[in-house]
py3Dmol code that shows the C-alpha trace and the ligand (Angstrom):
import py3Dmol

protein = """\
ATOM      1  CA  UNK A   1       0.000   0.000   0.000  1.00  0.00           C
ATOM      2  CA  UNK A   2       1.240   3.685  -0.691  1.00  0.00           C
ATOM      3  CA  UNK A   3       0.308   5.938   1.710  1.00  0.00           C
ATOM      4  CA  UNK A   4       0.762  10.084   2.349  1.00  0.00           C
ATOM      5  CA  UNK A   5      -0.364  12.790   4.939  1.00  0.00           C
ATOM      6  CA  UNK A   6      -1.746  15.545   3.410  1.00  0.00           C
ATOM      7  CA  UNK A   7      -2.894  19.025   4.398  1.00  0.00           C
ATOM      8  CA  UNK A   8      -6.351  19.443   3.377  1.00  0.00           C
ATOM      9  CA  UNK A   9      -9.357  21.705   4.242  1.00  0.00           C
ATOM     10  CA  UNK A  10      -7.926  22.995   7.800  1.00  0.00           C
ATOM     11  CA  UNK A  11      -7.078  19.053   8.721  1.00  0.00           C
ATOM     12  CA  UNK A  12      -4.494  16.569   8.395  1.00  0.00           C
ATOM     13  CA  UNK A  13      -5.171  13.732   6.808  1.00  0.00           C
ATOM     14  CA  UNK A  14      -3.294  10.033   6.345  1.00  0.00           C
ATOM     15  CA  UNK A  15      -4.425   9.459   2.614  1.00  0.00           C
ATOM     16  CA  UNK A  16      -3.666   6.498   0.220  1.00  0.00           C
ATOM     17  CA  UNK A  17      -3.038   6.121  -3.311  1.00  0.00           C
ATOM     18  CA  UNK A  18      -5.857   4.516  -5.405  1.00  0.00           C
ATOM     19  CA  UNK A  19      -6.263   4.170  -9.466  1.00  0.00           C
ATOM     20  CA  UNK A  20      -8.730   7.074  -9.298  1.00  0.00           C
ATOM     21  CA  UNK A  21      -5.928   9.501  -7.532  1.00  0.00           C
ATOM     22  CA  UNK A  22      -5.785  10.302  -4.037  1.00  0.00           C
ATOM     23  CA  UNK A  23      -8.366   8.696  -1.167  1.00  0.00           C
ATOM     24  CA  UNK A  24      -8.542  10.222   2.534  1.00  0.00           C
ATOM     25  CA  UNK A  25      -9.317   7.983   5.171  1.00  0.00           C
ATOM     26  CA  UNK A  26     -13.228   8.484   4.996  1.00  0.00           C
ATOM     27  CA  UNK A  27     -13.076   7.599   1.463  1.00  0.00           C
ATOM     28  CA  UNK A  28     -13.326  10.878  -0.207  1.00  0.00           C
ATOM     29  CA  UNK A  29     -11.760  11.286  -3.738  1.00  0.00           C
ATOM     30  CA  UNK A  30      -9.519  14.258  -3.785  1.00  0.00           C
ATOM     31  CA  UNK A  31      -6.951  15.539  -6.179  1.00  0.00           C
ATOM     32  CA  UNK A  32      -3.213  16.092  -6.495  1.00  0.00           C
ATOM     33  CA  UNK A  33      -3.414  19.810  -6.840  1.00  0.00           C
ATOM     34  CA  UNK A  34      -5.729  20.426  -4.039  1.00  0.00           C
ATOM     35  CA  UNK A  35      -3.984  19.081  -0.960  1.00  0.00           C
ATOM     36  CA  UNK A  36      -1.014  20.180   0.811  1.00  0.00           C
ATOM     37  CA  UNK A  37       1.633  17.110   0.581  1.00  0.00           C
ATOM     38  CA  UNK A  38       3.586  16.644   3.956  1.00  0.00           C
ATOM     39  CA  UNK A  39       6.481  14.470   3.861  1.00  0.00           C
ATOM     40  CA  UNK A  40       4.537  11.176   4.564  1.00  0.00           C
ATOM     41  CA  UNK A  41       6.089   9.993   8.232  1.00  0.00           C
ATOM     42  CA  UNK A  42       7.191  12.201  10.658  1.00  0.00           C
ATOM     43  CA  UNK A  43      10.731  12.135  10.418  1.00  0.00           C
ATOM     44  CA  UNK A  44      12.459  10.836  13.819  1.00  0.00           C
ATOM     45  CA  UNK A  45      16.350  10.827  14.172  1.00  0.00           C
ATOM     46  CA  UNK A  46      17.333  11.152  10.255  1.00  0.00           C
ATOM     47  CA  UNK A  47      20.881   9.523   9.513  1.00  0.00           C
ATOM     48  CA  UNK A  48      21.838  10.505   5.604  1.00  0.00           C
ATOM     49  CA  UNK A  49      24.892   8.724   3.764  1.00  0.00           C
ATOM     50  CA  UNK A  50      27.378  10.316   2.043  1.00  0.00           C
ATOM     51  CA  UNK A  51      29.339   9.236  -1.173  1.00  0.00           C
ATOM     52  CA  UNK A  52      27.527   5.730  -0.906  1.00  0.00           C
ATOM     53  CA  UNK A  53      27.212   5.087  -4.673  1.00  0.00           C
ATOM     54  CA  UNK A  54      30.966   4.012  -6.427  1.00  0.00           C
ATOM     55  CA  UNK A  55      29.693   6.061  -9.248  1.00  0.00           C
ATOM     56  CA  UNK A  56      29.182   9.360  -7.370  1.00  0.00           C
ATOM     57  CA  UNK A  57      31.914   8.606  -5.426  1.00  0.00           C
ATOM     58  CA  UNK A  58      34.287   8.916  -8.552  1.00  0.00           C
ATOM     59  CA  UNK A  59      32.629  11.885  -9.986  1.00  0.00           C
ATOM     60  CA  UNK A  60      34.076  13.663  -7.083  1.00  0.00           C
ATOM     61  CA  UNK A  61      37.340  12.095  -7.388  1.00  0.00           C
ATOM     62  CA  UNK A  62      36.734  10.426  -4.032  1.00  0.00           C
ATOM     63  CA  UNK A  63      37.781   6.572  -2.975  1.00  0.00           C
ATOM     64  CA  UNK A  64      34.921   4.737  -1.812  1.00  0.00           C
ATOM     65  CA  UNK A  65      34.609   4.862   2.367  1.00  0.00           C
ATOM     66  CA  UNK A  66      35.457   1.995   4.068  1.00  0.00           C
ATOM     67  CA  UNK A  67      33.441   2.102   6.981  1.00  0.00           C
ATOM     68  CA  UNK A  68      29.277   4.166   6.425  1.00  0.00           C
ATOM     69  CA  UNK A  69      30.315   7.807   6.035  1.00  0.00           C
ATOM     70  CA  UNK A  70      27.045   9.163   7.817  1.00  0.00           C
ATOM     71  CA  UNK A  71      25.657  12.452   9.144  1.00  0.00           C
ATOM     72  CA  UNK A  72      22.523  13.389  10.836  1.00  0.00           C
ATOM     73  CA  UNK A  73      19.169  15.681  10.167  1.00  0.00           C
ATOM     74  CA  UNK A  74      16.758  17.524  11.650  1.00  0.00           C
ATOM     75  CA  UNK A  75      13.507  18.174  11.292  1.00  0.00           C
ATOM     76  CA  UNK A  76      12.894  21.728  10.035  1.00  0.00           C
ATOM     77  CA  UNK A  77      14.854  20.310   6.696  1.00  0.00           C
ATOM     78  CA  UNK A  78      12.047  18.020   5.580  1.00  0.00           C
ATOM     79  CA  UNK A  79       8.944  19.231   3.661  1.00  0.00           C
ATOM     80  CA  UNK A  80       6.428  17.606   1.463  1.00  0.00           C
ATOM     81  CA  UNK A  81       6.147  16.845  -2.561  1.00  0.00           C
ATOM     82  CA  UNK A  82       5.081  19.638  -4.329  1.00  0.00           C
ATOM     83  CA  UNK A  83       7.060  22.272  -2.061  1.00  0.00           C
ATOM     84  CA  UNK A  84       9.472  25.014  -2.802  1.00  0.00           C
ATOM     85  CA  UNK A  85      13.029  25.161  -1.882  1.00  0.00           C
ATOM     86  CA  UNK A  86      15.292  28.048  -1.666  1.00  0.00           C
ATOM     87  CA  UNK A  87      17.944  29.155  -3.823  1.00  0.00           C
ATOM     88  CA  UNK A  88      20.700  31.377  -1.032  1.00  0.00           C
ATOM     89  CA  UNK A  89      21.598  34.018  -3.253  1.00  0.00           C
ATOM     90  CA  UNK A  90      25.307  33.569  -2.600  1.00  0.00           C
ATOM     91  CA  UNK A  91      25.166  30.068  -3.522  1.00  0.00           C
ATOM     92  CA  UNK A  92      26.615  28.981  -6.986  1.00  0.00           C
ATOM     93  CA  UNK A  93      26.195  25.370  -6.952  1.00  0.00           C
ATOM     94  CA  UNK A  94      23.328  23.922  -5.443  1.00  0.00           C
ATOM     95  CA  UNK A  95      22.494  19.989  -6.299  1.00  0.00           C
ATOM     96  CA  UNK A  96      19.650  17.878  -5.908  1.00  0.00           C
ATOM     97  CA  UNK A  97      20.679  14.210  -4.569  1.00  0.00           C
ATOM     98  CA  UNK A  98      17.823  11.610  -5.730  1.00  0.00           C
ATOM     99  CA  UNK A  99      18.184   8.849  -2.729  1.00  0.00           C
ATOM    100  CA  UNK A 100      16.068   6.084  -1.538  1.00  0.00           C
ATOM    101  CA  UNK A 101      14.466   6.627   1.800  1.00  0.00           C
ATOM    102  CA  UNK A 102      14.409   3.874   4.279  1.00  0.00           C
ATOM    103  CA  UNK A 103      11.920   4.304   7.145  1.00  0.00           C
ATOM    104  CA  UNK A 104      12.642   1.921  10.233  1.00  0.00           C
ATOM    105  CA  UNK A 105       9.010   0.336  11.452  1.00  0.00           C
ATOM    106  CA  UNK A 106      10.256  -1.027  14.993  1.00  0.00           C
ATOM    107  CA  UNK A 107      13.065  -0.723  17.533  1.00  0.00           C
ATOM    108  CA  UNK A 108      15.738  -2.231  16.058  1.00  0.00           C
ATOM    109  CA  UNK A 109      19.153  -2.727  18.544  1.00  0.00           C
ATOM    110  CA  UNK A 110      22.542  -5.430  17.301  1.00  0.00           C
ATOM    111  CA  UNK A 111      20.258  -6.363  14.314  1.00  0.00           C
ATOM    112  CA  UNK A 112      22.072  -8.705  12.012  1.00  0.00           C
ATOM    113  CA  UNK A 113      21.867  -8.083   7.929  1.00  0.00           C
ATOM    114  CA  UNK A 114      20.067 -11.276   7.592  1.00  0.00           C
ATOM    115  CA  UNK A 115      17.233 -10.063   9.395  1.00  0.00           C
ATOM    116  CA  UNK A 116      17.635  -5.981   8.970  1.00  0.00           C
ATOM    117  CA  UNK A 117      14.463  -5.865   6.442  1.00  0.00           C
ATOM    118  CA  UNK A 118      12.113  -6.829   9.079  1.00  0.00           C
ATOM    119  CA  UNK A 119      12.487  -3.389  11.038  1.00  0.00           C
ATOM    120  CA  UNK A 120      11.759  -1.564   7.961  1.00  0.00           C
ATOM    121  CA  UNK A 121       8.552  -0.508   7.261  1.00  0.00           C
ATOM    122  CA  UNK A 122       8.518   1.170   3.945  1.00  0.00           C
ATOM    123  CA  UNK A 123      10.671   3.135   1.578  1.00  0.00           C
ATOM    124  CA  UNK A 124      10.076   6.921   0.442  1.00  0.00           C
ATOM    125  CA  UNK A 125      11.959   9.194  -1.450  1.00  0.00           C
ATOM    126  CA  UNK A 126      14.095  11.769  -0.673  1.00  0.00           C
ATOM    127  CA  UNK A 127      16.129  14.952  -2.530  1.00  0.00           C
ATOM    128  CA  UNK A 128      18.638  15.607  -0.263  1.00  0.00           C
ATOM    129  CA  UNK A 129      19.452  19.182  -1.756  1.00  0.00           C
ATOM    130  CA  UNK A 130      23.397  20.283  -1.290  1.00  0.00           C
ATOM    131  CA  UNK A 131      24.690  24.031  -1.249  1.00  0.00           C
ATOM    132  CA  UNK A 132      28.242  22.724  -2.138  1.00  0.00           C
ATOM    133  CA  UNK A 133      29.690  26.191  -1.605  1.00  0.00           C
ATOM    134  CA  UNK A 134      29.582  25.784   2.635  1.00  0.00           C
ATOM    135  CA  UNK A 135      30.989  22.401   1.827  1.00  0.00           C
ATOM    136  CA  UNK A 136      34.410  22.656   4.091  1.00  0.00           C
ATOM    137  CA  UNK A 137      35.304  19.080   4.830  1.00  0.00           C
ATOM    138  CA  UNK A 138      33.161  15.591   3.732  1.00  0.00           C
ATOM    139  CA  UNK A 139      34.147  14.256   6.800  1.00  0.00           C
ATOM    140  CA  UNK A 140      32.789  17.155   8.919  1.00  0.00           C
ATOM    141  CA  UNK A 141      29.590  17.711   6.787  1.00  0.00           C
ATOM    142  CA  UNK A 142      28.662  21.300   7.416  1.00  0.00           C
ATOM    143  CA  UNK A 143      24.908  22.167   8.588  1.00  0.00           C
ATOM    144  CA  UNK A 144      24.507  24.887   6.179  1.00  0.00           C
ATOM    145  CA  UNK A 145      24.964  22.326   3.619  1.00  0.00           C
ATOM    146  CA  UNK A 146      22.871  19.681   4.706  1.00  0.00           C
ATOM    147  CA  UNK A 147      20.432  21.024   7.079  1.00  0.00           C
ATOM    148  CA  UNK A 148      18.697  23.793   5.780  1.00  0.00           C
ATOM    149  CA  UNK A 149      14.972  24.801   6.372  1.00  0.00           C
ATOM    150  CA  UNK A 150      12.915  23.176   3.701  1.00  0.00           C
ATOM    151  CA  UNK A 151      15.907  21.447   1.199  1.00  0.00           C
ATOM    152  CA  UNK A 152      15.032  18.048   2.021  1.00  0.00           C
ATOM    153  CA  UNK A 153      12.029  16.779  -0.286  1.00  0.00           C
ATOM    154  CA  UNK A 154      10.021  13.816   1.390  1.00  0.00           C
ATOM    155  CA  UNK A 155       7.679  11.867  -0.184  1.00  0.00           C
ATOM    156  CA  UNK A 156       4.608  11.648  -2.206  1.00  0.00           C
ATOM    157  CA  UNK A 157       4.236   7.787  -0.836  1.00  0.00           C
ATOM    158  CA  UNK A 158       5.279   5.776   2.084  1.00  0.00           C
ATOM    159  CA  UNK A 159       5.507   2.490   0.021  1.00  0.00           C
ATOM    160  CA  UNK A 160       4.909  -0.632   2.408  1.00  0.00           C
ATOM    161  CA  UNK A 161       8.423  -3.116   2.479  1.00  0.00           C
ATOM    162  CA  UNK A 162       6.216  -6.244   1.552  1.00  0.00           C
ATOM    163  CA  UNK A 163       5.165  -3.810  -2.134  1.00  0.00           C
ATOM    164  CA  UNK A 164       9.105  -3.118  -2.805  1.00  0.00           C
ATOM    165  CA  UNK A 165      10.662  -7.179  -4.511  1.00  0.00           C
ATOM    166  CA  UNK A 166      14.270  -5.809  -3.965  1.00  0.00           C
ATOM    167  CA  UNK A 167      15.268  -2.250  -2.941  1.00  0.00           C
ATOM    168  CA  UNK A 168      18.857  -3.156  -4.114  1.00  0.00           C
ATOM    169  CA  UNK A 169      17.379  -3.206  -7.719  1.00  0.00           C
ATOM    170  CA  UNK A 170      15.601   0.231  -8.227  1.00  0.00           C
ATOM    171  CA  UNK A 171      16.039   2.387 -10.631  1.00  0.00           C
ATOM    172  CA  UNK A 172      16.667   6.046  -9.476  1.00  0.00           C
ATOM    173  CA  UNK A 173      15.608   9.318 -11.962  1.00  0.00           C
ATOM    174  CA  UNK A 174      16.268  13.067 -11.714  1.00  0.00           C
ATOM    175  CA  UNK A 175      14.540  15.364 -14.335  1.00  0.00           C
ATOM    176  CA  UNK A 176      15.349  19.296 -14.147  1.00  0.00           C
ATOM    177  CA  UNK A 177      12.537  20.944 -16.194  1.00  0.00           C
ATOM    178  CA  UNK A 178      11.583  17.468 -17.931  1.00  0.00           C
ATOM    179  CA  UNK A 179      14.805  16.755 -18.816  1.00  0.00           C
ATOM    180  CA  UNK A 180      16.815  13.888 -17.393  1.00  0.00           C
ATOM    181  CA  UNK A 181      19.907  14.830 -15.792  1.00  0.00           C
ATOM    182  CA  UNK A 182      20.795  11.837 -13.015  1.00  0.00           C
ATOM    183  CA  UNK A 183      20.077   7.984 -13.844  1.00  0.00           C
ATOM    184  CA  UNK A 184      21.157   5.276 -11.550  1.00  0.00           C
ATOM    185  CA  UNK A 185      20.372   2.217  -9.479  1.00  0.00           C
ATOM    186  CA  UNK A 186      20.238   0.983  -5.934  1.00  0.00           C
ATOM    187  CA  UNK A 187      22.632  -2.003  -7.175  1.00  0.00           C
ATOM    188  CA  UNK A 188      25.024   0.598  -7.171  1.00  0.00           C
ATOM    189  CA  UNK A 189      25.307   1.461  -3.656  1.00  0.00           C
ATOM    190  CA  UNK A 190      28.502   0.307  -1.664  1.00  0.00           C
ATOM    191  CA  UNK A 191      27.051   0.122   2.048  1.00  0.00           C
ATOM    192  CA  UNK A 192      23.257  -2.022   0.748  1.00  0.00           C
ATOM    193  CA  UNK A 193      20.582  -1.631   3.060  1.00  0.00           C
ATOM    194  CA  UNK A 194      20.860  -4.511   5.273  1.00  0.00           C
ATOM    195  CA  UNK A 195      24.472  -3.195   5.805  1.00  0.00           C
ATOM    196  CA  UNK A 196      23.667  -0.025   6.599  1.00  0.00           C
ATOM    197  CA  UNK A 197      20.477  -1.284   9.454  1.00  0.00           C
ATOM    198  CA  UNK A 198      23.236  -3.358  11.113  1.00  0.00           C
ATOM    199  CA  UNK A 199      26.396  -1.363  11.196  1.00  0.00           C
ATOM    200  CA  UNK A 200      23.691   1.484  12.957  1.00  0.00           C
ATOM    201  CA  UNK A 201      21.776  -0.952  15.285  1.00  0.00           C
ATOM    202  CA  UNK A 202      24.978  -2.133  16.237  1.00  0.00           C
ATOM    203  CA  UNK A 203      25.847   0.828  18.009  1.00  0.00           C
ATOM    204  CA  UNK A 204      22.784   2.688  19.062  1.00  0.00           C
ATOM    205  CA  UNK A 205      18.809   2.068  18.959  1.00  0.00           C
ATOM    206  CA  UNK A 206      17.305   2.540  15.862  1.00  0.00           C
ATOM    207  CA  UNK A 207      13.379   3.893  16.675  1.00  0.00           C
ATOM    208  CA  UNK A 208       9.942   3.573  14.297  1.00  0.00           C
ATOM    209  CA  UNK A 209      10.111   6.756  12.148  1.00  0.00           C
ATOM    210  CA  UNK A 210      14.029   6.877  12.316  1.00  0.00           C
ATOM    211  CA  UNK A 211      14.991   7.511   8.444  1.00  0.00           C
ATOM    212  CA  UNK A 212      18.052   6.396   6.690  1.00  0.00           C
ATOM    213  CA  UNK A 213      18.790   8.592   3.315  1.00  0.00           C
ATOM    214  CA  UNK A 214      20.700   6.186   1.523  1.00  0.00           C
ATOM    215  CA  UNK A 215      22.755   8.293  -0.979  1.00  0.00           C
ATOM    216  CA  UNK A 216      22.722   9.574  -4.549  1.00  0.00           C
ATOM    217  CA  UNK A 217      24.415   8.215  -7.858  1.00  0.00           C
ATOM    218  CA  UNK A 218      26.328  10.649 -10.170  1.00  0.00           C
ATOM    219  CA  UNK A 219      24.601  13.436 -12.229  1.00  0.00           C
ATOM    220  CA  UNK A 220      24.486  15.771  -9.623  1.00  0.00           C
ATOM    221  CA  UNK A 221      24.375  19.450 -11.142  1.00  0.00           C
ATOM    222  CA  UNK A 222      23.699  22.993 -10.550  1.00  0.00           C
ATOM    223  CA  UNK A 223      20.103  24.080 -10.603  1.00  0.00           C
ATOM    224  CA  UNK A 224      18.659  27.586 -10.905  1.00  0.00           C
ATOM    225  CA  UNK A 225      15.996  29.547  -9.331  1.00  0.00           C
ATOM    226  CA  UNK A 226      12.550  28.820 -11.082  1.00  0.00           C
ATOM    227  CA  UNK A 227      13.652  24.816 -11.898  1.00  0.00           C
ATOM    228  CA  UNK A 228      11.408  22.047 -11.683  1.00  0.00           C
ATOM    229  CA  UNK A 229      13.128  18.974 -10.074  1.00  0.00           C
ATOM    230  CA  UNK A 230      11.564  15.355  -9.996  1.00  0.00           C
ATOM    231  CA  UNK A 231      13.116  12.580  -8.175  1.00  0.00           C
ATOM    232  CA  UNK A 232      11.590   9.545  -9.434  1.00  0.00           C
ATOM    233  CA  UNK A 233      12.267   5.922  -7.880  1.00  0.00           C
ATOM    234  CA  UNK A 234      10.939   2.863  -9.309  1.00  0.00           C
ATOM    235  CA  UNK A 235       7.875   1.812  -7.806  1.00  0.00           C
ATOM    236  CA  UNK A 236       7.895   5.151  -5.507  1.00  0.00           C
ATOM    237  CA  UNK A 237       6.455   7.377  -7.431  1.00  0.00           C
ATOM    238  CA  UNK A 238       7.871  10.798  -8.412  1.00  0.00           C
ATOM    239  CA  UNK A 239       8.629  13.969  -5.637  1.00  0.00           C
ATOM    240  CA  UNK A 240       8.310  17.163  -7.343  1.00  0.00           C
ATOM    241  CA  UNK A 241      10.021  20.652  -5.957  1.00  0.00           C
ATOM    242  CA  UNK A 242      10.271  24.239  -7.178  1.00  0.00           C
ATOM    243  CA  UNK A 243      13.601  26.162  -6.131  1.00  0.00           C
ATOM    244  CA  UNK A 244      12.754  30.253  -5.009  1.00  0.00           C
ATOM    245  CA  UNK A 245      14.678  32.996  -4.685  1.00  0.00           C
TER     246      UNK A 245
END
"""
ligand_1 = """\
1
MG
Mg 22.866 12.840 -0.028
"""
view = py3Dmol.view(width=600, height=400)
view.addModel(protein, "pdb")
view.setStyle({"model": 0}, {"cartoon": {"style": "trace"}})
view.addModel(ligand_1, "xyz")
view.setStyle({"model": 1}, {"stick": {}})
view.zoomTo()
view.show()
């Protein structure tokens, strides 16, 4: 099942997706473009990967990490599909990041890969925007690159685990006004998601609504005030965002 919280008529709302568009939980119809989209869990502790893909990783001339390169965020980044993102006007390269978004259903603590998928309750999708002018350091990830108000894109769909076959084998999209600009796939990833639950359980309690942002292939480029950006992931749907001035 896909589900979303929405914004609509004063209320908020825990909505699903249904062949005829949109279906709040008394069973009215409503559409897209007349709800409010709020990122569809309410994001807990937030852990976000860095240069997890071997592709992106040699775009930027980096070695693949040994060991999760991981940073945290909070919750005045995240905001819903169809929201607006802003543009600093010092800023001269500012990136989308397409990335799967794994949402832990149940306390999870020294859980072993083999059983990792079990304390996951669905995936979502996230643009985890970078201002890569404040970047000083990757291993010191700087807050005013990663956790500004409103540059994390969450959403439409919480997508129930059982609905995803394999998240290792998803195709990722990024179109900037239509066109496509990042293509990859989950395959690609060097920590995998199983990995990535037990390497964090291992050392700390993972809680329902904790989030992991699992990292972006290459294509990463500059966008411009008044651009469209879609992140689409296979069998996820499509997260749409404006960037303002
Ligand atoms: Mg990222």
């Amino acid at each position: 099942m896909k589900t979303a919280r929405i914004a609509y008529q004063g209320d908020i709302h825990f909505a699903k997706s249904t062949k005829n568009g949109i279906e709040l939980e008394n069973g009215k119809a409503v559409g897209e473009e007349e709800v409010v989209w709020l990122p569809p869990i309410e994001p807990q502790t937030c852990f976000a990967l860095g240069l997890n893909y071997f592709d992106h990783a040699s775009e930027l001339s980096f070695e693949a990490p040994e060991e999760p390169l991981v940073f945290l965020k909070g919750p005045n980044t995240f905001i819903g599909h169809r929201g607006f993102t802003r543009r600093p006007a010092d800023v001269r390269n500012m990136h989308y990041e397409c990335e799967l978004a794994v949402v832990i259903g149940k306390q999870a603590e020294k859980v072993s890969k083999e059983n990792a998928l079990e304390y996951v309750s669905g995936y979502t999708i996230a643009n985890d925007y970078a201002f890569r002018d404040y970047l000083e350091n990757y291993y010191r990830p700087n807050l005013r690159v990663k956790n500004r108000d409103d540059s994390t894109p969450l959403g439409p769909w919480l997508v129930d685990v059982e609905d995803i076959a394999d998240p290792m084998d998803l195709s990722l999209r990024t179109y900037v006004n239509g066109e496509i600009v990042q293509e990859g796939s989950t395959k690609d990833m060097i920590f995998d998601i199983p990995s990535l639950i037990e390497y964090l359980s291992g050392f700390m309690t993972l809680s329902p609504g904790d989030i992991i942002l699992t990292g972006t292939p290459k294509g990463t480029i500059d966008t411009k005030v008044g651009d469209e950006v879609v992140t689409e992931i296979e069998g996820l749907g499509k997260l749409t965002n404006t960037i303002i001035a």
